[in-house]
C-alpha positions as CSV (number, residue, x, y, z in Angstrom):
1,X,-71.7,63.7,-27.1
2,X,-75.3,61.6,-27.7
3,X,-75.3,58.2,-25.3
4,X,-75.2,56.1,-28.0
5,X,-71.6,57.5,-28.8
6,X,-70.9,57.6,-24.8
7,X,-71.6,54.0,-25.0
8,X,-69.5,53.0,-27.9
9,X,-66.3,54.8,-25.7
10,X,-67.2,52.9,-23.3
11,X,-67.4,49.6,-25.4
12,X,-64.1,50.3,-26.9
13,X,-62.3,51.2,-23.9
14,X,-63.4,47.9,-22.6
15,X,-62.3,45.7,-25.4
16,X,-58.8,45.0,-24.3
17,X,-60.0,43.9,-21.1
18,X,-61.9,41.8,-22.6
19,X,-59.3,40.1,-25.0
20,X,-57.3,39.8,-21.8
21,X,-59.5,37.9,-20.5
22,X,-60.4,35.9,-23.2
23,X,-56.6,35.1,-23.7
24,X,-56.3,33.6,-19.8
25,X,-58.9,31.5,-20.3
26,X,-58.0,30.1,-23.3
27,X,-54.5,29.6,-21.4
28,X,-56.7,28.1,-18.8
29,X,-58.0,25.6,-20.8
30,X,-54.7,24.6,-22.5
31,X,-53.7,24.2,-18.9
32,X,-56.2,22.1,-17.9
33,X,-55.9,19.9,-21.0
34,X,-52.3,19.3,-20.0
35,X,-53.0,18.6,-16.3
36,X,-54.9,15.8,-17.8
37,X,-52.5,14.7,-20.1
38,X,-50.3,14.4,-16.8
39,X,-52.7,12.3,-14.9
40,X,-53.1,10.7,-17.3
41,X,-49.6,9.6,-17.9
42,X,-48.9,9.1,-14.3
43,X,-51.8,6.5,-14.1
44,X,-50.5,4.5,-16.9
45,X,-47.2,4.8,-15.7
46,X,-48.1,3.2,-12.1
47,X,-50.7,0.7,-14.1
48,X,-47.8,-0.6,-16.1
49,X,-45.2,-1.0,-13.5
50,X,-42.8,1.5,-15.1
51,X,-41.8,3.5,-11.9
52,X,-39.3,1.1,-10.1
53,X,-38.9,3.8,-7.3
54,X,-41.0,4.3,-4.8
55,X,-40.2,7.5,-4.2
56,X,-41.0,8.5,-7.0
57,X,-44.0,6.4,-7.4
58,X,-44.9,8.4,-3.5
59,X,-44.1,11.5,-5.1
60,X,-45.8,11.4,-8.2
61,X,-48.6,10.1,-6.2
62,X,-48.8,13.4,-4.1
63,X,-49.9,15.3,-6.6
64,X,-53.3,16.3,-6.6
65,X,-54.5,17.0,-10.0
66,X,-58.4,16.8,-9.2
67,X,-57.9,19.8,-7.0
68,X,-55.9,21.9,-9.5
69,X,-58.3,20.9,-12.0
70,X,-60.8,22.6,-9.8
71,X,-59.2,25.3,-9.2
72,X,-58.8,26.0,-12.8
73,X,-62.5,26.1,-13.4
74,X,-63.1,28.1,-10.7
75,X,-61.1,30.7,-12.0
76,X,-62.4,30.1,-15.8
77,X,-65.8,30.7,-13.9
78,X,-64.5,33.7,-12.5
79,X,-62.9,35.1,-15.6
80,X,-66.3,34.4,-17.5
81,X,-68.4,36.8,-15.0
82,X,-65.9,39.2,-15.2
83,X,-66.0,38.9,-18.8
84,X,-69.6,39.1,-19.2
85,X,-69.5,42.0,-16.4
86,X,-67.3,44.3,-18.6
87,X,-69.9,43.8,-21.6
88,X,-72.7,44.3,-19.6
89,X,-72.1,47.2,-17.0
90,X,-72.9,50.5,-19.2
Protein backbone atom coordinates (compact mmCIF):
# COMPACT_ATOMS: atom_id res chain seq x y z
CA UNK A 1 0.00 0.00 0.00
CA UNK A 2 1.69 3.59 -1.34
CA UNK A 3 1.28 6.50 1.56
CA UNK A 4 -0.93 8.36 -0.35
CA UNK A 5 -3.42 5.40 -0.13
CA UNK A 6 -2.34 4.84 3.69
CA UNK A 7 -3.39 8.35 4.08
CA UNK A 8 -6.77 8.30 2.41
CA UNK A 9 -7.56 5.13 5.14
CA UNK A 10 -6.75 7.16 7.38
CA UNK A 11 -8.86 10.15 6.19
CA UNK A 12 -11.81 7.93 5.83
CA UNK A 13 -11.64 6.25 9.02
CA UNK A 14 -11.61 9.69 10.49
CA UNK A 15 -14.62 11.03 8.86
CA UNK A 16 -17.25 9.98 11.19
CA UNK A 17 -15.53 11.48 13.93
CA UNK A 18 -15.49 14.28 12.33
CA UNK A 19 -19.26 14.51 11.47
CA UNK A 20 -19.73 13.73 15.15
CA UNK A 21 -18.21 16.49 15.99
CA UNK A 22 -19.52 18.66 13.62
CA UNK A 23 -23.13 17.54 14.69
CA UNK A 24 -22.39 18.60 18.66
CA UNK A 25 -21.36 21.75 17.77
CA UNK A 26 -23.95 22.54 15.69
CA UNK A 27 -26.19 21.26 18.78
CA UNK A 28 -24.05 23.62 20.71
CA UNK A 29 -24.91 26.48 18.93
CA UNK A 30 -28.68 25.77 18.81
CA UNK A 31 -28.19 25.51 22.47
CA UNK A 32 -26.67 28.58 23.00
CA UNK A 33 -29.12 30.41 20.74
CA UNK A 34 -31.90 29.15 23.07
CA UNK A 35 -30.10 30.07 26.37
CA UNK A 36 -30.39 33.41 24.87
CA UNK A 37 -33.73 33.30 23.93
CA UNK A 38 -34.29 32.43 27.76
CA UNK A 39 -32.49 35.34 29.06
CA UNK A 40 -33.87 36.95 27.10
CA UNK A 41 -37.37 36.28 28.01
CA UNK A 42 -36.65 36.33 31.69
CA UNK A 43 -35.34 39.96 31.39
CA UNK A 44 -38.45 41.13 29.70
CA UNK A 45 -40.48 39.20 31.94
CA UNK A 46 -38.91 40.98 35.23
CA UNK A 47 -38.79 44.48 33.01
CA UNK A 48 -42.51 44.26 32.50
CA UNK A 49 -43.66 43.24 35.94
CA UNK A 50 -45.23 39.99 34.81
CA UNK A 51 -43.77 37.67 37.60
CA UNK A 52 -46.09 38.53 40.63
CA UNK A 53 -44.07 35.91 42.76
CA UNK A 54 -41.10 36.47 44.21
CA UNK A 55 -40.12 33.24 44.33
CA UNK A 56 -40.20 32.77 41.24
CA UNK A 57 -38.89 36.07 40.28
CA UNK A 58 -35.64 34.73 43.05
CA UNK A 59 -35.56 31.67 41.24
CA UNK A 60 -35.58 32.66 37.79
CA UNK A 61 -33.09 35.13 38.93
CA UNK A 62 -30.58 32.33 40.05
CA UNK A 63 -29.97 31.23 37.02
CA UNK A 64 -26.83 31.99 35.55
CA UNK A 65 -26.94 32.03 31.81
CA UNK A 66 -23.56 34.07 31.27
CA UNK A 67 -21.79 31.13 32.78
CA UNK A 68 -23.50 28.46 30.74
CA UNK A 69 -23.09 30.54 27.81
CA UNK A 70 -19.39 30.28 28.57
CA UNK A 71 -19.26 27.05 29.06
CA UNK A 72 -20.76 26.38 25.87
CA UNK A 73 -18.05 28.06 23.97
CA UNK A 74 -15.54 26.53 25.78
CA UNK A 75 -16.58 23.30 24.69
CA UNK A 76 -17.37 24.61 20.92
CA UNK A 77 -13.54 25.64 21.32
CA UNK A 78 -12.69 22.37 22.34
CA UNK A 79 -14.69 20.46 19.81
CA UNK A 80 -13.08 22.73 17.01
CA UNK A 81 -9.37 21.63 18.04
CA UNK A 82 -10.35 18.30 18.21
CA UNK A 83 -11.88 18.67 14.96
CA UNK A 84 -9.14 20.27 13.30
CA UNK A 85 -6.73 17.66 15.29
CA UNK A 86 -8.42 14.63 13.49
CA UNK A 87 -7.86 16.39 10.02
CA UNK A 88 -4.52 17.29 10.65
CA UNK A 89 -2.65 14.40 12.61
CA UNK A 90 -1.51 12.01 9.61
Amino acid sequence: MTRSQQINNIIEKRQPLVKRIENAEVQLQKLGLELQTLAQERDELSLRGELDDPELRAQLKKIDFTTIQREIVSELRALDNLRKDSLVRL
